[in-house]
C-alpha positions in Angstrom: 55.6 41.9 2.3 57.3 41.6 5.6 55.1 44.7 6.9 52.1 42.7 6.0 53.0 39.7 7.2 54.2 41.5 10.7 50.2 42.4 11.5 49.3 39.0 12.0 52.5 37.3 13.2 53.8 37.4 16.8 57.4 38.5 16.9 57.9 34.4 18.1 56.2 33.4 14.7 58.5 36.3 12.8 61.7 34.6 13.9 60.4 30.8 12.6 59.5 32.4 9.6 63.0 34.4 9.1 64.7 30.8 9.5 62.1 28.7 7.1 63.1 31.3 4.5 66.7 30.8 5.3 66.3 27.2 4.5 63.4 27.8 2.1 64.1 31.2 0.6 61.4 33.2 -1.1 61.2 36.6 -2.7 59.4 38.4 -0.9 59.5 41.7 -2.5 56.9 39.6 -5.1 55.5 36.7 -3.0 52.0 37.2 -1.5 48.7 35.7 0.2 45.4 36.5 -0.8 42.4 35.6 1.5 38.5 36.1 0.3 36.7 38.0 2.2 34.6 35.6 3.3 37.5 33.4 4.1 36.8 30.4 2.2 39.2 30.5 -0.4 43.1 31.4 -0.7 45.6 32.0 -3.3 49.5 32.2 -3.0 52.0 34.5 -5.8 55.3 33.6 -6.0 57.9 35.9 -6.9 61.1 34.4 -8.9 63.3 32.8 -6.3 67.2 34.2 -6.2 69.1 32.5 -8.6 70.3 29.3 -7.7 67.7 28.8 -5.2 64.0 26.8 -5.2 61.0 26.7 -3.3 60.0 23.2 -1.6 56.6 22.5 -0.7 56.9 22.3 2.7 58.5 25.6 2.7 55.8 27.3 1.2 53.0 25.4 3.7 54.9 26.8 6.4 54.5 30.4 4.6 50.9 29.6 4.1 50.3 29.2 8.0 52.3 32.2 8.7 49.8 34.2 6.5 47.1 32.3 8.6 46.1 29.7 6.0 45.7 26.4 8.0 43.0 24.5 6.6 41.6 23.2 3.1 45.4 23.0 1.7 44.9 22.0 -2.1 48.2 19.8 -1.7 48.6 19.3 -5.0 48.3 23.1 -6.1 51.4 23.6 -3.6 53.5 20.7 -4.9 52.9 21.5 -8.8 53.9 25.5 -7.7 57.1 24.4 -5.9 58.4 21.1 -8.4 57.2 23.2 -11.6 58.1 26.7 -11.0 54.7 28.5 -11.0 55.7 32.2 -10.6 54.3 35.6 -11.0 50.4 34.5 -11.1 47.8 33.3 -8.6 47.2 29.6 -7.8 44.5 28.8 -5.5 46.2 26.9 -2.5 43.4 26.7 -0.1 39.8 26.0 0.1 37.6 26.2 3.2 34.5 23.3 4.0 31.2 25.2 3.7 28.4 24.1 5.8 26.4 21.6 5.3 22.9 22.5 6.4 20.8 19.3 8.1 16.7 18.7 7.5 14.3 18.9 10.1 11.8 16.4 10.7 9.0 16.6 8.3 5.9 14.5 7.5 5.0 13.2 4.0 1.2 12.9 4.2 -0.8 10.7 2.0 -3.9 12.7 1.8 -4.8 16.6 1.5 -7.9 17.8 3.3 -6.0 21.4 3.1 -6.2 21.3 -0.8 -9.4 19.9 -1.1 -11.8 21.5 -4.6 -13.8 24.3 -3.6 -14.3 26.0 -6.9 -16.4 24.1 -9.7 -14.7 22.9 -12.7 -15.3 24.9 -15.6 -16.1 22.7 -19.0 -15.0 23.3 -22.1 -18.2 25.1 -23.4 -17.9 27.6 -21.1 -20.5 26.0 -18.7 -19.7 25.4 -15.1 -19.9 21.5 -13.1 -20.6 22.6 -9.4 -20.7 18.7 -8.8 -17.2 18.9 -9.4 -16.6 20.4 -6.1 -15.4 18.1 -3.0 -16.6 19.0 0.7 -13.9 16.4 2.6 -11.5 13.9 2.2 -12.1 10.1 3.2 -9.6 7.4 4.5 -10.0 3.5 4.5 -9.2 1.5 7.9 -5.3 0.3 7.3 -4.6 3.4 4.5 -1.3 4.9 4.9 -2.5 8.5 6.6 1.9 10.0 6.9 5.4 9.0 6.8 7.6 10.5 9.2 11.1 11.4 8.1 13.8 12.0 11.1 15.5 14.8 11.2 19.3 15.1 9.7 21.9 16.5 11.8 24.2 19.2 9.7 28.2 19.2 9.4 30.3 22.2 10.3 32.4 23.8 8.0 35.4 25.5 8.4 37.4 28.4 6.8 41.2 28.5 5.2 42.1 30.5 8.5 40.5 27.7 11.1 37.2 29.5 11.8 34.4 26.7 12.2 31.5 28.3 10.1 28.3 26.1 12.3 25.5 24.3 10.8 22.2 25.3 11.8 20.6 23.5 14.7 17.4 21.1 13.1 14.6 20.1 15.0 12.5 17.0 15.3 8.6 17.0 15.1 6.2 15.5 18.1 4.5 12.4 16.8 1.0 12.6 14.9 -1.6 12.2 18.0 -5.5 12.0 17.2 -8.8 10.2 17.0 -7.9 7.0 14.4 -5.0 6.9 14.0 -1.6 4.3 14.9 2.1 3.8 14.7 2.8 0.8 12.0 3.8 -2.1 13.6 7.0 -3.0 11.8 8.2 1.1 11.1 7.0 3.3 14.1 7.6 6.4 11.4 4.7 5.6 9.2 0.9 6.1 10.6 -2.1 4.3 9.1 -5.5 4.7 9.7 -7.9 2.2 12.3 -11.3 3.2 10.3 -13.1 4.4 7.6 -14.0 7.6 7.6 -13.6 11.5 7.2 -9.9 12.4 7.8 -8.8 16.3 8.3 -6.0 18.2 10.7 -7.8 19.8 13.5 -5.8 21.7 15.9 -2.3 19.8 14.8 -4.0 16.5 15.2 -5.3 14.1 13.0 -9.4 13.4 13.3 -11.0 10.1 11.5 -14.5 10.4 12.2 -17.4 7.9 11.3 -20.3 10.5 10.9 -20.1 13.4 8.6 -22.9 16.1 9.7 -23.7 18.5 7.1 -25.4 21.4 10.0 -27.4 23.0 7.1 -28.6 23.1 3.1 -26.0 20.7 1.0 -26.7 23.0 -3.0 -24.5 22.9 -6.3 -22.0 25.6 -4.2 -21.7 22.7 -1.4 -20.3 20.3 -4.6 -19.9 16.9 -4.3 -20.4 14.8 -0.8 -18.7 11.5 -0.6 -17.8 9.8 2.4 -17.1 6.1 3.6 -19.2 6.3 6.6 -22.6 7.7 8.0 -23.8 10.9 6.1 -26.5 13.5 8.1 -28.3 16.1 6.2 -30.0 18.4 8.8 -31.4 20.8 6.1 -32.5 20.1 2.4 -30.8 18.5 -0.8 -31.3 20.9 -3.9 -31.1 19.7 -7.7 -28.0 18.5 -9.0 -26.0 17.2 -6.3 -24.5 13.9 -5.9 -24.1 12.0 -1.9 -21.9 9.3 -1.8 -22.6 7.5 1.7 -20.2 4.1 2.6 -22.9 3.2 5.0 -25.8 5.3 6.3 -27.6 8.2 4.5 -30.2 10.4 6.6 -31.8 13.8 5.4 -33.6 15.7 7.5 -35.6 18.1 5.0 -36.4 17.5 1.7 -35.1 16.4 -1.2 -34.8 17.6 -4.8 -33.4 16.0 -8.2 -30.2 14.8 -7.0 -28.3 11.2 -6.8 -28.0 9.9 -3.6 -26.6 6.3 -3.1 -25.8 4.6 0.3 -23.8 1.3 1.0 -26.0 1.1 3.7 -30.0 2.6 4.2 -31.3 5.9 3.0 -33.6 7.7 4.9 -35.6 10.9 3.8 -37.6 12.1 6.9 -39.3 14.8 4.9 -39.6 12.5 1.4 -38.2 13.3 -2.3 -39.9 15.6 -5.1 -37.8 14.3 -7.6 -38.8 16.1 -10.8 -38.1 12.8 -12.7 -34.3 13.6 -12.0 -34.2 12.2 -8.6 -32.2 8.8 -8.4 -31.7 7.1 -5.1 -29.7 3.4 -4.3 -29.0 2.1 -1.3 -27.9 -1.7 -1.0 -29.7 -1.5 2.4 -33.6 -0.1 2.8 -34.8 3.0 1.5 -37.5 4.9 4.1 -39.2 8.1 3.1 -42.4 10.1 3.7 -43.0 10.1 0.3 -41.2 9.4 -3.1 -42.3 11.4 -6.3 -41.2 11.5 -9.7 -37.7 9.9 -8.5 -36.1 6.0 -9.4 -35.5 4.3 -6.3 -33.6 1.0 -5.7 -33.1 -0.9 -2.9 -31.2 -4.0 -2.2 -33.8 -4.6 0.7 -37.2 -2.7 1.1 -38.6 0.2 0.2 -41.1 1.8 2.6 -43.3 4.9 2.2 -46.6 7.3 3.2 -46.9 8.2 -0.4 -45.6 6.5 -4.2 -46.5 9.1 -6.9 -45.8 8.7 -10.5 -42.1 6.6 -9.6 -40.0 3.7 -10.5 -39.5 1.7 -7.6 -37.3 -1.5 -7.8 -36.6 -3.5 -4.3 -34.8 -6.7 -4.2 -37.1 -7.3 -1.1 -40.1 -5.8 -0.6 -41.8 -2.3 -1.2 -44.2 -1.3 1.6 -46.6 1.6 1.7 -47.4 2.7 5.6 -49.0 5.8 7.2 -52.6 7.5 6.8 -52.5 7.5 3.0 -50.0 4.3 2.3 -51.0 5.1 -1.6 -49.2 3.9 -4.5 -50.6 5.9 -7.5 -48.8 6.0 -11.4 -45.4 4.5 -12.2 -44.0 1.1 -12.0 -43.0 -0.2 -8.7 -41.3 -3.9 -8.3 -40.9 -6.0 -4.9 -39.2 -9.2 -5.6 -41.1 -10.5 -2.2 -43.7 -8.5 -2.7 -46.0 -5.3 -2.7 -48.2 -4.0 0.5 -50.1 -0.6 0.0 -53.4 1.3 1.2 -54.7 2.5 -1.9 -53.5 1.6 -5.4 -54.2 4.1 -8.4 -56.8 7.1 -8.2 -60.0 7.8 -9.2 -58.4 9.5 -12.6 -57.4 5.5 -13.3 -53.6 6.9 -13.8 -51.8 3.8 -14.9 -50.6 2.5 -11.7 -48.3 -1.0 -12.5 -47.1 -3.1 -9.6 -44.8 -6.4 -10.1 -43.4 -9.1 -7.7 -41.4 -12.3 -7.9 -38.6 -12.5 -10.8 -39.1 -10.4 -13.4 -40.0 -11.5 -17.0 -36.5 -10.5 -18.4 -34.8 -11.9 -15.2 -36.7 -15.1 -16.3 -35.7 -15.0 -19.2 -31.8 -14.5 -18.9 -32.5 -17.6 -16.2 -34.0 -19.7 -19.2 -31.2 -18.7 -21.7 -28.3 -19.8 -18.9 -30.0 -23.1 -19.2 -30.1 -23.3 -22.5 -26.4 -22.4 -22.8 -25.5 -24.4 -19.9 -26.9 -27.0 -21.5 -25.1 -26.9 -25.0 -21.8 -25.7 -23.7 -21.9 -29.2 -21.5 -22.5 -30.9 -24.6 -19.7 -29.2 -26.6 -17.5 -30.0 -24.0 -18.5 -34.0 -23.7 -17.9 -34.0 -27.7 -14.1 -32.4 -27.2 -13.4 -34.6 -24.7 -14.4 -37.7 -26.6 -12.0 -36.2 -29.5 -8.9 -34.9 -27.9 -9.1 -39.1 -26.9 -9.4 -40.4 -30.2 -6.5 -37.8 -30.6 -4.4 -39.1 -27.9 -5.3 -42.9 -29.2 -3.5 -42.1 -32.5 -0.5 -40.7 -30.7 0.1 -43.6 -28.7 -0.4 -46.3 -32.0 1.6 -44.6 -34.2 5.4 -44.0 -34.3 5.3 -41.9 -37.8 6.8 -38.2 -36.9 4.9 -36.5 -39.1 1.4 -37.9 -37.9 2.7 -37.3 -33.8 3.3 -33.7 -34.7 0.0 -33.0 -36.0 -1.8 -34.9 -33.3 0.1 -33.0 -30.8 -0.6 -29.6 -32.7 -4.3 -30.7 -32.8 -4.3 -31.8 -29.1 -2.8 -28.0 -28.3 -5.5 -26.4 -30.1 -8.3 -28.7 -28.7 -6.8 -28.0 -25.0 -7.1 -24.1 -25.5 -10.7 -24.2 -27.1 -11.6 -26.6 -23.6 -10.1 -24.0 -21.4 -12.5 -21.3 -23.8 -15.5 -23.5 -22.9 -15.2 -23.8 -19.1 -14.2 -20.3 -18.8 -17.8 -19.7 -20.1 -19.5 -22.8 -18.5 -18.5 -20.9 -15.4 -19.5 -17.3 -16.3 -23.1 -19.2 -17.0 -23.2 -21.1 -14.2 -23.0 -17.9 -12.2 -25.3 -16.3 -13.9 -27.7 -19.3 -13.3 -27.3 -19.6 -9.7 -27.6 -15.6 -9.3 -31.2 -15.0 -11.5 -31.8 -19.3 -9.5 -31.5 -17.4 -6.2 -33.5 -14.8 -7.1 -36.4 -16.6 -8.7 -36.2 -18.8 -5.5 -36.7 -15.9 -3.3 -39.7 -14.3 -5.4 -41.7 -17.8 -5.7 -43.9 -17.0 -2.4 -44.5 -13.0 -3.7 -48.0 -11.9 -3.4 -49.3 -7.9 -3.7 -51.3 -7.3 -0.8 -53.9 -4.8 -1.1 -55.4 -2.8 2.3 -57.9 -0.7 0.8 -59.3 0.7 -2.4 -58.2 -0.9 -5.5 -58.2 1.5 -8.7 -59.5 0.9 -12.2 -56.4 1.3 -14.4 -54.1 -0.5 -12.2 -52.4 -3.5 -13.2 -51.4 -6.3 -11.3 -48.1 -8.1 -12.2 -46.8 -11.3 -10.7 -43.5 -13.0 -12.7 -44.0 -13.1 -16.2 -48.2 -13.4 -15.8 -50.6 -9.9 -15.9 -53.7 -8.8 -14.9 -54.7 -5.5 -16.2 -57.9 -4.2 -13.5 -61.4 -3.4 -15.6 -63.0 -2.3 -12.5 -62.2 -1.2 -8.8 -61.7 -3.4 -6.0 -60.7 -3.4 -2.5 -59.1 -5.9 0.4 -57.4 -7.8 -2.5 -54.2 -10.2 -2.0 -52.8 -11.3 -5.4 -50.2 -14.4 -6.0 -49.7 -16.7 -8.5 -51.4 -20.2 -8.4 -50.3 -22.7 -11.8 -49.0 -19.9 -13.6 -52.2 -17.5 -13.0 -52.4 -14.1 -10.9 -55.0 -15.9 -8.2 -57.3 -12.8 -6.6 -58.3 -13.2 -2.9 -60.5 -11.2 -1.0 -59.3 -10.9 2.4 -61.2 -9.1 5.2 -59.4 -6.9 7.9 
């Protein structure tokens, strides 16, 4: 043991360890230290002491530092060997700190343009839904766009023999930079965005733009195309696929049977063969070249070259320009009204054209009435009985009769808040289908040129199916009658 001991110990140390085990003998034929190798853990065997003597826990700490043990003492390990008379096995007397590794700054982002769908969804038959598929990722103005976490420094650790075992060194991330996006206000570590729009990492830096511009084609393999802001098509849309604009919609070539629907206008340069699968909505205008077997609404106008064979619904006005300015088959509604070149063909195609309210509108506005009406009276009738109610309350001091007025009074109360709960709902509904009958009362379908046989002309709830051709014909209603009036150009 001593020969051990005498590789590490200076011959200074060797003489303060002779006198500690003069004072605190131990046997050290038996006694031992045992290091891991990687230093992080030590255990101490005691041989039996000479009789008559004991070991005392300081003694055996300052034979513990001798054998280079000098951190991580487990002092109650050392105490229990020395006061108990632990001999002749290994108790671990030291353990070493590891490490503890730190975190380097990292951002939690609220939105992944990196994992965005671009293979179809299969379906459960087997079939595959391209419109499934997502081309970007959009962002609302004040949307949380990343959380910054700080980086967390690490502790050292330290080993039985003293050795400081380091903690790697962590690093801290530059703040997000980029086109629309800021620093919160009230925590500089969370980013949010200034606009709407298409968000995406480009080049380490965030982008929000306002116009997503689609260079070529937008197919089934293109997927889905939703965005908050302006949407540019510079080549065609095929069959199938659904554009989602927030405001703007343009398309360069032409357009197929898909959905398109715009927040704000929707322009087709090169017009819309829609198979009878097309269906457009914008809450703005609608402009095309022409519009074919496709159902377009418009929360303003609609204007056109060409209408062929199409249901047409604008909450303003529906417009036929251009060479040909022909509306020919389908059923096309302008709650101002209906301007046009040519209506119908010589093949006297059914050709319908409507403006002002529409019958059904009219309708729902007559049944509000109606309902406004009796739901007033109900409520005049409750009124007048949750009194009488509330009179035989107040005159009478029997117990019994109070409790059932008040449990009739309850019930009255809850079927009052029913009733104007619904006098409200109807009183929307009134002043909605009011407004819109208010704006269609002036309508009138103006007619430039040729006039078709087959055509029928539609104002509110009146119609006038055409037994012959005209031409240079402005229709409105006069005292409930569709009133014809030739007008020269």
């Amino acid at each position: 043991m001593a020969g051990e001991m005498s590789k590490f110990l200076t011959e200074e140390q060797m003489d303060t360890l002779k006198e500690t085990l003069i004072k605190n003998p131990v046997n050290e034929s038996e006694s031992y230290v045992r290091i891991s190798e990687d230093e992080m853990e030590a255990w101490l065997y005691l041989g039996k002491p000479t009789e008559g003597e004991s070991y005392t826990k300081t003694g055996l700490i300052d034979f513990l530092n001798q054998n280079r043990v000098v951190e991580g003492l487990i002092s109650s390990n050392i105490s229990a060997m020395a006061k108990k008379g632990i001999y002749r096995r290994e108790v671990k007397v030291a353990e070493g700190k590891q490490a503890v590794e730190g975190t380097n700054g990292r951002y939690e982002f609220y939105f992944t343009p990196s994992d965005l769908s671009r293979a179809p969804l299969i379906r459960e038959d087997g079939s595959v839904d391209y419109t499934s598929m997502k081309s970007l990722q959009n962002i609302r103005k004040g949307e949380k766009i990343a959380l910054y976490y700080p980086a967390v420094q690490g502790e050292n650790g330290v080993t039985v023999t003293g050795q400081e075992k380091k903690a790697e060194l962590v690093k801290e991330l530059p703040p997000l930079n980029g086109r629309g996006v800021s620093r919160d206000e009230e925590n500089p570590n969370l980013y949010i965005a200034n606009t709407d729009g298409k968000i995406q990492i480009v080049d380490n830096k965030v982008d929000i733009q306002t116009v997503h511009e689609i260079t070529g084609d937008v197919d089934m393999l293109t997927g889905k195309v939703e965005f908050f802001g302006d949407i540019i098509v510079n080549g065609n849309v095929t069959s199938g696929v659904v554009i989602r604009a927030g405001r703007n919609l343009t398309i360069e070539g032409t357009v197929e049977g898909c959905t398109l629907y715009a927040g704000g206008d929707i322009v087709l340069k090169r017009g819309v063969q829609g198979g009878s699968k097309a269906k457009i909505k914008a809450k703005g205008n609608v402009f095309a070249e022409f519009i074919e077997y496709s159902e377009v609404k418009a929360g303003k106008d609609v204007q056109a070259n060409i209408i062929l064979n199409s249901t047409i619904s604008a909450e303003q006005r529906v417009v036929l320009n251009g060479k040909k300015g022909a509306i020919i088959g389908g059923n096309i509604h302008g709650l101002c009204g209906v301007e046009a070149q040519t209506l119908g063909n010589e093949v006297e195609v059914k050709t319908t054209v409507h403006c002002g309210i529409l019958p059904e509108d009219f309708r729902k506005l007559k049944d509000a009435v109606r309902r406004e009406t009796e739901i007033t009276k109900t409520l005049t009738e409750l009124v007048d009985e949750m009194k009488e109610l509330i009179q035989r309350h107040k005159s009478t001091t029997s117990q019994q009769v109070q409790l059932k007025t008040e449990q009739g009074l309850r019930q009255l109360n809850e079927k009052k808040d029913r009733l104007f709960q619904a006098l409200d709902e109807v009183r929307q509904d009134k002043a909605r289908l009011s407004s819109i009958h208010e704006t269609g009362k002036e309508a009138a379908i103006f007619i430039r040129g040729t006039i078709n046989r087959g055509s029928i002309i539609c104002i509110a709830g009146e119609r006038m199916p055409l037994d012959k051709s005209t031409s240079f014909t402005k229709y409105t209603l006069k005292n409930g009658v569709i009133h014809a009036e030739v007008v020269a150009i």
